[in-house]
C-alpha positions in Angstrom: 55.2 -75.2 -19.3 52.0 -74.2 -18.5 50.3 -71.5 -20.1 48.3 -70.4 -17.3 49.5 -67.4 -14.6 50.4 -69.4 -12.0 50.3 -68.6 -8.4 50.8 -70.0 -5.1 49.3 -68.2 -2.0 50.7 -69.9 1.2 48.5 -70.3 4.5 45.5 -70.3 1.9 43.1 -73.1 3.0 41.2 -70.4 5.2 40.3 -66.7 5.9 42.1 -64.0 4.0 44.6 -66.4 1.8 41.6 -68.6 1.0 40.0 -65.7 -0.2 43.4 -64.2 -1.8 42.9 -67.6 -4.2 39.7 -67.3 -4.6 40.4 -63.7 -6.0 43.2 -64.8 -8.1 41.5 -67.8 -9.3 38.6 -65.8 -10.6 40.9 -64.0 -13.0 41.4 -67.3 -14.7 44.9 -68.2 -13.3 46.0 -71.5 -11.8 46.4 -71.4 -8.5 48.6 -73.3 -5.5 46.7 -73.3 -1.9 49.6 -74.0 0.6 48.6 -75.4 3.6 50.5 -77.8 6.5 47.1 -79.3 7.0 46.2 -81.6 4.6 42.2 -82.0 5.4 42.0 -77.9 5.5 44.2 -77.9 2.1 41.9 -80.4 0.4 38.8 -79.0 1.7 39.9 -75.4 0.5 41.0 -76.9 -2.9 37.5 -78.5 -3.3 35.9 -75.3 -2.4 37.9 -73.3 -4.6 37.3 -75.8 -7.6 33.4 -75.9 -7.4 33.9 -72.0 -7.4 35.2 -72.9 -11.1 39.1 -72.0 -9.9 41.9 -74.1 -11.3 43.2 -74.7 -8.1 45.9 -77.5 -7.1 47.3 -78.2 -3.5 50.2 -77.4 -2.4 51.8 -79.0 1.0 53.8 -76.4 2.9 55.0 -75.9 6.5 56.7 -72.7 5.9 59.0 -73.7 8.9 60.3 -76.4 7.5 63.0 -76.4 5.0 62.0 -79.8 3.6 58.7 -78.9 3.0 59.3 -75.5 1.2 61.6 -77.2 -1.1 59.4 -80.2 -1.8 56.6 -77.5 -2.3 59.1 -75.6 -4.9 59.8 -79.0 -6.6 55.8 -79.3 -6.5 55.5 -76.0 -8.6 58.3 -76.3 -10.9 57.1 -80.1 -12.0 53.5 -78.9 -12.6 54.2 -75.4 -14.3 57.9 -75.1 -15.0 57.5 -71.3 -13.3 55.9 -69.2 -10.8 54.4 -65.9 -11.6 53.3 -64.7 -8.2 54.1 -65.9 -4.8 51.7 -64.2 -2.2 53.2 -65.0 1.7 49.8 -65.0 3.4 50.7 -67.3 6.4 50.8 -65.8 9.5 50.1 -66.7 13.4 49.5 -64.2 16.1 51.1 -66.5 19.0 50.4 -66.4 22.3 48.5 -64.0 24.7 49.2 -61.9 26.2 51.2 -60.1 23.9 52.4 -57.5 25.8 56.4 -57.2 25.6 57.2 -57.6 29.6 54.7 -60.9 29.6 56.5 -62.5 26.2 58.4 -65.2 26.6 61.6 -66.0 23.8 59.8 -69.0 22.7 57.1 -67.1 21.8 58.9 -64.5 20.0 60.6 -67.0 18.4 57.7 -69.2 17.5 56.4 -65.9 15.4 59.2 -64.4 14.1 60.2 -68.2 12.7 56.6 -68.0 11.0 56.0 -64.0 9.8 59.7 -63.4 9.3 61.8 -66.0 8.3 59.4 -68.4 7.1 58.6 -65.4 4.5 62.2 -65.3 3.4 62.0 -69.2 3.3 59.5 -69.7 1.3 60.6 -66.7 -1.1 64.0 -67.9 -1.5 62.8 -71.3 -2.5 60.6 -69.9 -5.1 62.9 -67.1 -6.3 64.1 -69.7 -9.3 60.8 -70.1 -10.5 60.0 -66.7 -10.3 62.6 -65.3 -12.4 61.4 -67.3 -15.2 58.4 -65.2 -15.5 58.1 -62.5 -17.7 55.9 -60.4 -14.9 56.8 -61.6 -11.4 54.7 -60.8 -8.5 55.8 -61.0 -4.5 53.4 -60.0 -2.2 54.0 -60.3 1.2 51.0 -59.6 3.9 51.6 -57.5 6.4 49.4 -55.1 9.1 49.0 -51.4 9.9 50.2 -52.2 13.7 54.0 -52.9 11.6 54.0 -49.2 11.2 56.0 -47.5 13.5 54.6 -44.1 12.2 51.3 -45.4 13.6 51.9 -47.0 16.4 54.0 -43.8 17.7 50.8 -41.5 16.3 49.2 -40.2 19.6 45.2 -41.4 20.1 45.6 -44.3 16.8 43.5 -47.5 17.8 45.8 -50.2 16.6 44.4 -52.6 19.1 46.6 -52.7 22.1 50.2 -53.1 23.5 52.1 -56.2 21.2 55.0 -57.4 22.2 55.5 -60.3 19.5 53.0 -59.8 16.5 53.2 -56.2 15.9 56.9 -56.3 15.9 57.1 -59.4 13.8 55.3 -57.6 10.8 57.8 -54.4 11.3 60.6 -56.7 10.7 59.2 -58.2 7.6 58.6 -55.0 6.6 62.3 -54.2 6.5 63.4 -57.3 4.7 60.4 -56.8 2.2 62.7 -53.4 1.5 66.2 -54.9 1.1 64.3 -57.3 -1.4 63.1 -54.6 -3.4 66.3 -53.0 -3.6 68.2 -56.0 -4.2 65.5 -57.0 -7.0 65.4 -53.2 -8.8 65.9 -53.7 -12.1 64.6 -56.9 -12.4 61.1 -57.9 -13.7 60.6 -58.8 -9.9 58.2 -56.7 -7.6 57.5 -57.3 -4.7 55.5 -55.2 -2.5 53.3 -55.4 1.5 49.6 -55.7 2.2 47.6 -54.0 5.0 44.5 -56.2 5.0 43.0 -53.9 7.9 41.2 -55.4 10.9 39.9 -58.8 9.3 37.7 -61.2 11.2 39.4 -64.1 11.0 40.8 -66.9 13.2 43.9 -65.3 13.8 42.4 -62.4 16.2 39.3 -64.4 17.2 37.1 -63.6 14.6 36.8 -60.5 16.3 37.9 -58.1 13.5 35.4 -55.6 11.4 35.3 -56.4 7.9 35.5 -59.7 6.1 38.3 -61.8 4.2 37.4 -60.9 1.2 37.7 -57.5 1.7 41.1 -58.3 3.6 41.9 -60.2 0.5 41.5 -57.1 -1.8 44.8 -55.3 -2.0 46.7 -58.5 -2.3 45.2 -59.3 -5.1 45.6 -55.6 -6.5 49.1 -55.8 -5.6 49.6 -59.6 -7.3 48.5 -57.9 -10.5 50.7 -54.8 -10.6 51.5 -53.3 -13.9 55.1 -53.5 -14.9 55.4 -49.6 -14.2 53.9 -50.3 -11.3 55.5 -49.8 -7.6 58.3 -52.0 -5.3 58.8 -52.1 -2.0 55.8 -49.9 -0.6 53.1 -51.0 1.8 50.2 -50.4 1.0 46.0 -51.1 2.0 42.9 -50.2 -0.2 43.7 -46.7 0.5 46.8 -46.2 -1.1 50.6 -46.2 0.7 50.9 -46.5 4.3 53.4 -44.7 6.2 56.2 -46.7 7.5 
């Protein structure tokens, strides 16, 4: 079993879960990049590796039931346990967004992906997390999943969404019903508000950088053992629900 933290960061071979790694990494741990595409995964790995990051690929589709279990078998044969999962993949879908211009297969196509493939991938690795003596779920989320805000007269949250915005709101619940049916174990888990990040998903249109969007991940990833479950939060502090 390795001595290493380990940690696997799915969607990781670019933007805010490359640099989510690339944070972890530099704190000496042993790192997973879970990618479905296997030239981004090897190129991120590379990267990651010249950065002087123990990194290691991991191939994920976290659609697919095959491939989250083959990437759970992956992890288990190379460390024996995981210390913190980060679920970092994420797609927008199509546009427009608006609710009266989505179509199901749309909705479907992102709830599959920001919802279930969370709860995929996290009950796959649940095993090899409880065999860690400081387990670490961090699931990524967005200020437009907070109905608080989005209800808040004048906020900017970018526009009307009919699939995205709700998709993050809904992992936001089962985020909760995991930290209550974790409390009292070592497990935490725990939502990230990256902000407005320019990255691929929106375009590249977004106002800071994915390091900085990779920030309170990381921060979260390395919560004390007093420290919080089942709060979203951004580099700020707690965001209202």
């Amino acid at each position: 079993m390795s001595e290493r933290t380990i940690a696997l960061v799915t969607g990781a071979n670019k933007g805010i879960g490359l640099e989510i790694a690339a944070g972890l990494g530099a704190l000496g741990w042993s790192v997973g990049v879970g990618a479905r595409d296997e030239q981004r995964r090897e190129d991120a790995v590379a990267k990651l590796r010249a950065a002087g990051v123990d990194a290691f690929g991991v191939p994920l589709d976290v659609t697919d039931d095959a491939s989250v279990a083959a990437a759970a078998s992956l992890v288990e044969e190379r460390a024996g346990r995981l210390d913190v999962l980060v679920n970092n993949a994420g797609i927008a879908g199509a546009w427009p967004d608006e609710p009266s211009a989505v179509t199901p297969e749309n909705l479907r196509a992102v709830v599959e992906t920001n919802v279930i493939g969370v709860v995929r991938v996290t009950n796959a690795m649940l095993p090899l997390l409880r065999r860690s003596a400081h387990p670490r779920i961090v699931n990524q989320s967005s200020h437009v999943a907070s109905l608080t805000l989005q209800t808040t007269p004048g906020a900017d949250l970018g526009g009307v969404s009919g699939a995205y915005s709700p998709s993050k709101t809904f992992l936001n619940a089962v985020t909760v019903q995991y930290a209550k049916e974790l409390a009292g174990t070592p497990v935490k888990i725990n939502l990230a508000c990256p902000g407005y990040v320019a990255t691929e998903l929106n375009g590249f249109h977004g106002t800071s950088t994915p390091a900085d969007g990779a920030k309170t991940a990381v921060r979260l990833a390395t919560l004390p053992d007093d420290g919080p479950s089942g709060g979203l939060f951004d580099d700020a502090g707690p965001v209202p629900w």
